[in-house]
Residue frames relative to the residue before (quaternion, step in Angstrom):
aa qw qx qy qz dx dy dz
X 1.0000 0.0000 0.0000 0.0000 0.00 0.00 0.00
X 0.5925 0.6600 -0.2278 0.4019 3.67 1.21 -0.59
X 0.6257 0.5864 -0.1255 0.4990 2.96 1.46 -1.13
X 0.7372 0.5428 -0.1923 0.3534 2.96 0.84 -1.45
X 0.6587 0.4794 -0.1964 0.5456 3.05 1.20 -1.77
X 0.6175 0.4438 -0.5211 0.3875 3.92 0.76 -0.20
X 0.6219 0.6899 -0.1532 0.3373 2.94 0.58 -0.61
X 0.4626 0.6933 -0.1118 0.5412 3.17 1.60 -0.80
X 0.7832 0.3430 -0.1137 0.5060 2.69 0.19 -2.18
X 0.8762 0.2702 -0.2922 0.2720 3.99 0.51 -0.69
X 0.2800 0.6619 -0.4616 0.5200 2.67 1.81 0.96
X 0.6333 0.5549 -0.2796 0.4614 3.95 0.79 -0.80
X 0.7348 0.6032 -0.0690 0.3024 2.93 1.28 -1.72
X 0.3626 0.7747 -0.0928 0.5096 3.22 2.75 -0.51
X 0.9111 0.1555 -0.0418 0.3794 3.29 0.62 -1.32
X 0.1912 0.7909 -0.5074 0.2837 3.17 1.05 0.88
X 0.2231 -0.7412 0.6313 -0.0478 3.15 -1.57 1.52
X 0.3586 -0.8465 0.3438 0.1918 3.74 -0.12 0.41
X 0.1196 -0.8722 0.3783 0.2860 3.49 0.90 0.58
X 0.7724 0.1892 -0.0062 0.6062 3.04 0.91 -1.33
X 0.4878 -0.7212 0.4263 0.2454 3.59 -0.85 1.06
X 0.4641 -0.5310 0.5836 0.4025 3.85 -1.07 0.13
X 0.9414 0.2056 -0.2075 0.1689 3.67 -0.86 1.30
X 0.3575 0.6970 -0.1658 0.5991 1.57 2.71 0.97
X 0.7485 -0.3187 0.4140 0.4085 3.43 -1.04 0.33
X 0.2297 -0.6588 0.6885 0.1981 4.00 -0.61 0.85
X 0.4281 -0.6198 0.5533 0.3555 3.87 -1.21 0.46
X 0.4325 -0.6080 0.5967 0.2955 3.65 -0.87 0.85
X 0.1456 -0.7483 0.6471 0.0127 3.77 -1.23 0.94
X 0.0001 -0.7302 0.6678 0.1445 3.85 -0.82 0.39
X 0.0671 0.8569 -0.4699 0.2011 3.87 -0.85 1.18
X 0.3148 -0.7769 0.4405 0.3216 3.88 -0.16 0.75
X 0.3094 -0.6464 0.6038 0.3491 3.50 -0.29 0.59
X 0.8246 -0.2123 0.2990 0.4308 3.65 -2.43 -0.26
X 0.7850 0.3860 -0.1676 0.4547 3.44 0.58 -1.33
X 0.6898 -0.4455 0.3918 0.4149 4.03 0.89 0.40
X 0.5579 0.5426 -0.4929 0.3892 3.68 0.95 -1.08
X 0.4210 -0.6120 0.6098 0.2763 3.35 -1.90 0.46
X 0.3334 -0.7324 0.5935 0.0121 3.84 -0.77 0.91
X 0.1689 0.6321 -0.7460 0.1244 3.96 -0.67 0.91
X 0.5081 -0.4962 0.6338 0.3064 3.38 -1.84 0.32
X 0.3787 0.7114 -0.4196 0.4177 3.61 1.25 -0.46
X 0.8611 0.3249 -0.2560 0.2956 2.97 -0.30 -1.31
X 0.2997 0.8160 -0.2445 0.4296 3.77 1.81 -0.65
X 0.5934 0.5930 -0.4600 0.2909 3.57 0.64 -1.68
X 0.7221 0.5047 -0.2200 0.4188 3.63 -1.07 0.55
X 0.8348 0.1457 -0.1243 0.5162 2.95 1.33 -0.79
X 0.6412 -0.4556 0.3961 0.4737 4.24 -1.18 -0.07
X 0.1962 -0.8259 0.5277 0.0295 3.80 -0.48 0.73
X 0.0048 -0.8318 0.5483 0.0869 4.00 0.31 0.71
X 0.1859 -0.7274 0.6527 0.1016 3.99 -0.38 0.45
X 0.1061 -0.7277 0.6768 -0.0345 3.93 -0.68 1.04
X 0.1591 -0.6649 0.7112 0.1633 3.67 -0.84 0.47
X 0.1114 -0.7342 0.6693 0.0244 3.56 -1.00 0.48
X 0.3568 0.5541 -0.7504 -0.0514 3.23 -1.74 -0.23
X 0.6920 -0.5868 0.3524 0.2295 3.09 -1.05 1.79
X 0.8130 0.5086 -0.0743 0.2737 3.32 0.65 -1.47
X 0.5492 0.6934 -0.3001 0.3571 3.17 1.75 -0.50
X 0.6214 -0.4970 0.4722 0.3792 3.79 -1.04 0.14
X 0.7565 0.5350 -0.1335 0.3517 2.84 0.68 -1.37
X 0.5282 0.5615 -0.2783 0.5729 3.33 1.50 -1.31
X 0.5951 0.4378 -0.4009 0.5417 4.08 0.34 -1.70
X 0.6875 0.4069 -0.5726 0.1842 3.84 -0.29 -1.18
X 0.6852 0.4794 -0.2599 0.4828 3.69 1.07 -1.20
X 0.7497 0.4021 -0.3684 0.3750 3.34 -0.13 -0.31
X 0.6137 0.4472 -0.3991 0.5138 3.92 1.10 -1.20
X 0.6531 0.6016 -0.3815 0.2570 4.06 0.61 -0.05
X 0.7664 -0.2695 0.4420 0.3804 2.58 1.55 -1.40
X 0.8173 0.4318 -0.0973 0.3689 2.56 -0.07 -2.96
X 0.7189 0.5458 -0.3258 0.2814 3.67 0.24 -0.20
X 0.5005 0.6726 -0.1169 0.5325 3.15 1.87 -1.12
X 0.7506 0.4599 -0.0982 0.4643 3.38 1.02 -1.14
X 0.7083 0.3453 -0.3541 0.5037 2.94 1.06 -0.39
X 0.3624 0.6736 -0.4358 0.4744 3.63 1.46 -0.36
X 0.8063 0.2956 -0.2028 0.4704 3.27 -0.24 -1.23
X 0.5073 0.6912 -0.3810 0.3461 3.88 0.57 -0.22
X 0.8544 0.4118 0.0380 0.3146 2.58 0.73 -1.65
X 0.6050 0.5407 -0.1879 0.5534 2.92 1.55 -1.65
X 0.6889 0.2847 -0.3765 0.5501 3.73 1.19 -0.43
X 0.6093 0.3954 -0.5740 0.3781 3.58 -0.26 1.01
X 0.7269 -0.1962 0.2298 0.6167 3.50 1.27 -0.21
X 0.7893 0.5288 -0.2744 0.1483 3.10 -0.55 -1.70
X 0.2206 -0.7563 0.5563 0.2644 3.77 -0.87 0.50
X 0.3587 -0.6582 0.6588 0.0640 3.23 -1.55 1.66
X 0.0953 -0.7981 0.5945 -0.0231 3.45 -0.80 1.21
X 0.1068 0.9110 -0.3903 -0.0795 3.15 0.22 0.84
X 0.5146 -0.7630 0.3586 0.1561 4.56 -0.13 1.50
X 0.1495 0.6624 -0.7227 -0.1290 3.35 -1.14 -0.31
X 0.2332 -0.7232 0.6500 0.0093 3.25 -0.63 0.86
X 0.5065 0.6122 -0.5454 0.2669 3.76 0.77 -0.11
X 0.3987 -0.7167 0.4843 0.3047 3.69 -1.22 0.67
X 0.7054 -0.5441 0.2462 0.3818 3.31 -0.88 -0.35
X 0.7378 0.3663 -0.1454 0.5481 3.54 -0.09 0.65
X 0.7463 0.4289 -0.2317 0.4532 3.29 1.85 0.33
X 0.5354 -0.6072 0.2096 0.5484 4.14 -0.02 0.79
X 0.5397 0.6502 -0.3254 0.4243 3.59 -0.77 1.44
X 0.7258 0.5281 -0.1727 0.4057 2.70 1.02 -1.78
X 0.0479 -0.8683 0.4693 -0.1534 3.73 -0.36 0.92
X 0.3257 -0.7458 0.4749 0.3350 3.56 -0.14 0.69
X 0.6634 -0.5729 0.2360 0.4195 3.63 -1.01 0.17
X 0.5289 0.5571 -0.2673 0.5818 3.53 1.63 -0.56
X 0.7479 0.2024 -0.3093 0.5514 3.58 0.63 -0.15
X 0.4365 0.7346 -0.4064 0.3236 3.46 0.73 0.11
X 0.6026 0.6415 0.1258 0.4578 2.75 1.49 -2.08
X 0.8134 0.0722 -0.1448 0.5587 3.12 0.71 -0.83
X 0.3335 0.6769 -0.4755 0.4521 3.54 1.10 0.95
X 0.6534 0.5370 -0.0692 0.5291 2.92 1.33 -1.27
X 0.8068 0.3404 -0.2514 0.4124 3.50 0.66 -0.87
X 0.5433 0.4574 -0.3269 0.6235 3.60 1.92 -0.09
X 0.7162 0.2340 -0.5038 0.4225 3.62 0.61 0.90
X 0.3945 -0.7912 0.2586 0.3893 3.72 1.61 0.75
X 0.1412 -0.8426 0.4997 -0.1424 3.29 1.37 1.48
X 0.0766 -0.8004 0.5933 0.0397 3.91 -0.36 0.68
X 0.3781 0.6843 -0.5667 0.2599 4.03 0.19 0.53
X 0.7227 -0.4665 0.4090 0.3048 3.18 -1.51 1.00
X 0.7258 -0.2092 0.2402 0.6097 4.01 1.04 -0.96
X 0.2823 -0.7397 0.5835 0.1806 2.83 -1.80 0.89
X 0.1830 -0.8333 0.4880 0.1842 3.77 -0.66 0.95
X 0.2984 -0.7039 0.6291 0.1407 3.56 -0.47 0.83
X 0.2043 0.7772 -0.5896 0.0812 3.98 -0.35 1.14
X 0.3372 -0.8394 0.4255 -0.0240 3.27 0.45 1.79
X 0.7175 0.5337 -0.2010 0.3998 3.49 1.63 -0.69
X 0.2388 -0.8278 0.2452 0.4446 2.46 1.84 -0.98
X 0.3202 0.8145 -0.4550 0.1643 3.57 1.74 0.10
X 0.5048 0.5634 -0.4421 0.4820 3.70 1.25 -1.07
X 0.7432 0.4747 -0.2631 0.3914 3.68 0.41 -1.35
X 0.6307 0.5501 -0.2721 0.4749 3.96 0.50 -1.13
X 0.6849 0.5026 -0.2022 0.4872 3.85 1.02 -1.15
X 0.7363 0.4206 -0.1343 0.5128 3.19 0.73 -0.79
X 0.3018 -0.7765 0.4321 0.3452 3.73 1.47 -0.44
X 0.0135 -0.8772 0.4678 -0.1070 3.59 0.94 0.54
X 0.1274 0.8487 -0.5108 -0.0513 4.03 0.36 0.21
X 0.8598 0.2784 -0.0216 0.4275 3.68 1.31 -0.64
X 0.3151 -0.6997 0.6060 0.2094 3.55 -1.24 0.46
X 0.5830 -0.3774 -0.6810 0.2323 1.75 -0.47 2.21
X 0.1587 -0.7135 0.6691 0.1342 3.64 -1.05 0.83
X 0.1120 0.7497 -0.6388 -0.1314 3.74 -1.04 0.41
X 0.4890 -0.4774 0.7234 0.0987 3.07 -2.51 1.17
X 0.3514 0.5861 -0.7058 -0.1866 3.18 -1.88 0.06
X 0.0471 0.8000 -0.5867 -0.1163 2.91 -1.28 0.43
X 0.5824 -0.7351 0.2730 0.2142 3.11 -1.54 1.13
X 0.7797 -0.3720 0.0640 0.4997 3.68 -0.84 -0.06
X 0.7672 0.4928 -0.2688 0.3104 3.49 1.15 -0.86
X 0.6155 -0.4940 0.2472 0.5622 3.36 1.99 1.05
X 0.5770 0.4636 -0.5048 0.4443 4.47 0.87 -0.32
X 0.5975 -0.5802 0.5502 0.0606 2.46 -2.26 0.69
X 0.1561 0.8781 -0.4524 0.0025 3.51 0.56 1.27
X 0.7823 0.0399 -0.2579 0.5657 3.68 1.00 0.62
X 0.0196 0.7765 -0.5987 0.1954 3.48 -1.67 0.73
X 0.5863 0.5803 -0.3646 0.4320 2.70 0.01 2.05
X 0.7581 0.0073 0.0867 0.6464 3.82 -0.86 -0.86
X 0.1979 -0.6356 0.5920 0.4544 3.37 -1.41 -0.54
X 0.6848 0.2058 -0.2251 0.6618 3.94 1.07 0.04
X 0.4401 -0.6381 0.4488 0.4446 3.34 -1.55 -0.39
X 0.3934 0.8038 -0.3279 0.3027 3.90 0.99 0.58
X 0.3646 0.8392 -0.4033 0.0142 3.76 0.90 0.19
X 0.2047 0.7574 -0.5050 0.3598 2.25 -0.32 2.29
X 0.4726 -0.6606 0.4365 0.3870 3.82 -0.39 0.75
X 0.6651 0.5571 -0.3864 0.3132 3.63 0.76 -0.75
X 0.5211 -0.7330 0.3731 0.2279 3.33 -0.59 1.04
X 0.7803 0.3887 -0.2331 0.4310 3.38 1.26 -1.02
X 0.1498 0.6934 -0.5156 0.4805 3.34 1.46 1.01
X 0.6070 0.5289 -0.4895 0.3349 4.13 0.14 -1.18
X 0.7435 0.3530 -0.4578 0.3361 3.84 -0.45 -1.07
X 0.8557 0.3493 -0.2434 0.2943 3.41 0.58 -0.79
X 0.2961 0.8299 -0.2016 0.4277 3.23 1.51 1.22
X 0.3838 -0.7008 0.5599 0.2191 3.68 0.19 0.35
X 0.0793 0.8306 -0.5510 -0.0180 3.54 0.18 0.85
X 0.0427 -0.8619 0.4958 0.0974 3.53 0.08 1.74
X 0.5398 0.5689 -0.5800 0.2202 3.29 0.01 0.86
X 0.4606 0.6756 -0.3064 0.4873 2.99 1.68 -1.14
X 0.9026 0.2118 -0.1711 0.3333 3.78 0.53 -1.21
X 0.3605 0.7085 -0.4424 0.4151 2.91 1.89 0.80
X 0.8789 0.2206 -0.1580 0.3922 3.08 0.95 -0.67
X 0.4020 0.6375 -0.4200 0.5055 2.87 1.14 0.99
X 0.6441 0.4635 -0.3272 0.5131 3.20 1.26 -0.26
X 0.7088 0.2130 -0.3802 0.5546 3.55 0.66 -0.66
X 0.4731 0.6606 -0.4816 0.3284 3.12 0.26 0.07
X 0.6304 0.4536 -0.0970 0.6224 3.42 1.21 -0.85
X 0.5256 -0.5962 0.4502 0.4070 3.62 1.10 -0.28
X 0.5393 0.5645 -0.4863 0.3925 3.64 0.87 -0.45
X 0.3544 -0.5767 0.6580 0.3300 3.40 -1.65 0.09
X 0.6415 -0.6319 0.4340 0.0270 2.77 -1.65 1.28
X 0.4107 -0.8038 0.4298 -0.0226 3.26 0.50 1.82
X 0.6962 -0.1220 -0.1809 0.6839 4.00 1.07 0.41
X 0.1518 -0.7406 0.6486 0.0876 3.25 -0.83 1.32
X 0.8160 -0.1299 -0.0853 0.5568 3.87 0.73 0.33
X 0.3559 -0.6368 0.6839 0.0075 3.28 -1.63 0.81
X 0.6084 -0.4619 0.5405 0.3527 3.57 -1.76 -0.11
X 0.3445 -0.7066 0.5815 0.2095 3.58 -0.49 0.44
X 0.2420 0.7409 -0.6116 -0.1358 3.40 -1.28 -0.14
X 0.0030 -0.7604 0.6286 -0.1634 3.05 -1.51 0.46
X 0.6066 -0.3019 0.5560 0.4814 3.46 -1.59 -0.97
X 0.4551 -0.6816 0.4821 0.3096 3.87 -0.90 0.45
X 0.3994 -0.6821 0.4606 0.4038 3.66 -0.61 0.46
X 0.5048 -0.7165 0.4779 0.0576 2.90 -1.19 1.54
X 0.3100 -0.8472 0.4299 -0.0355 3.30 0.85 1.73
């Protein structure tokens, strides 16, 4: 099953298309989050924007989250500032798809710590943004560019105990610009489960 599911994942991890370049303009998005609130990247300007694809249901999604490694970086981050946005893009009728009340509290029984959860059932947040995986991550920096987009480590692998010894490039994406430094991999292959379009 290990095999397989690697495999999978670097089989997913293969066909990435870039919608939007790193160092480019992020696409502005307007969206009700779980709680009804209305969500734009607008409003952000000024500040570090992380973008999390999710779907609850993936392997890949459980590998990060039953560890931890996701949580941590939530809370890391979101205390130093930065907003953690965190998608489903699943559609309706497909594994993912979650109403916003159950979304929410899917999220709050794995003590998930992001700024908001966006339910985009259409998948336009996801399609704009070229999303291809669970998990796929965005960041972008205050002045609205796209300075990373991709993996969230360099390990694509279901096995959880793969994370420490990983390259966890978001973590050192933003730490670099964060620090002022430029950001020494602005994107990678994702992998994951495929977004469930």
């Amino acid at each position: 099953m290990k095999n397989t599911l690697s495999f999978l994942t670097i089989l997913i991890a293969a066909s990435v298309a870039w919608a939007v370049e790193s160092g480019q303009k992020a696409p502005d998005f307007s969206a009700a989050d779980t709680s009804g609130k209305t969500q734009t990247l607008s409003q952000y300007k000024g500040k570090f924007v992380v973008l999390e694809w999710t779907n609850p249901d993936c392997p890949i999604v459980h590998k990060h989250y039953d560890s931890g490694n996701m949580q941590k970086l939530q809370k890391e981050y979101t205390a130093k500032g930065v907003v953690w946005l965190s998608i489903d893009s699943s559609a309706p009728g497909k594994q993912g798809n979650y109403s916003p009340a159950e979304l929410s509290q899917t999220m709050k029984e794995r003590n998930a710590s992001p700024t908001a959860i966006i339910p985009d059932p259409s998948g336009s947040i996801g399609r704009e943004y070229g999303a291809k995986t669970t998990p796929h991550m965005f960041i972008i920096d205050p002045t609205g560019n796209l300075i990373y987009q991709g993996a969230i480590d360099s390990i694509s692998s279901p096995d959880p105990s793969d994370i420490p010894k990983a390259t966890n490039y978001v973590q050192t994406a933003l730490d670099e610009a964060m620090a002022g430094k430029p950001v020494t991999t602005p994107r990678s292959q994702p992998y994951g489960c495929a977004v469930k379009y």
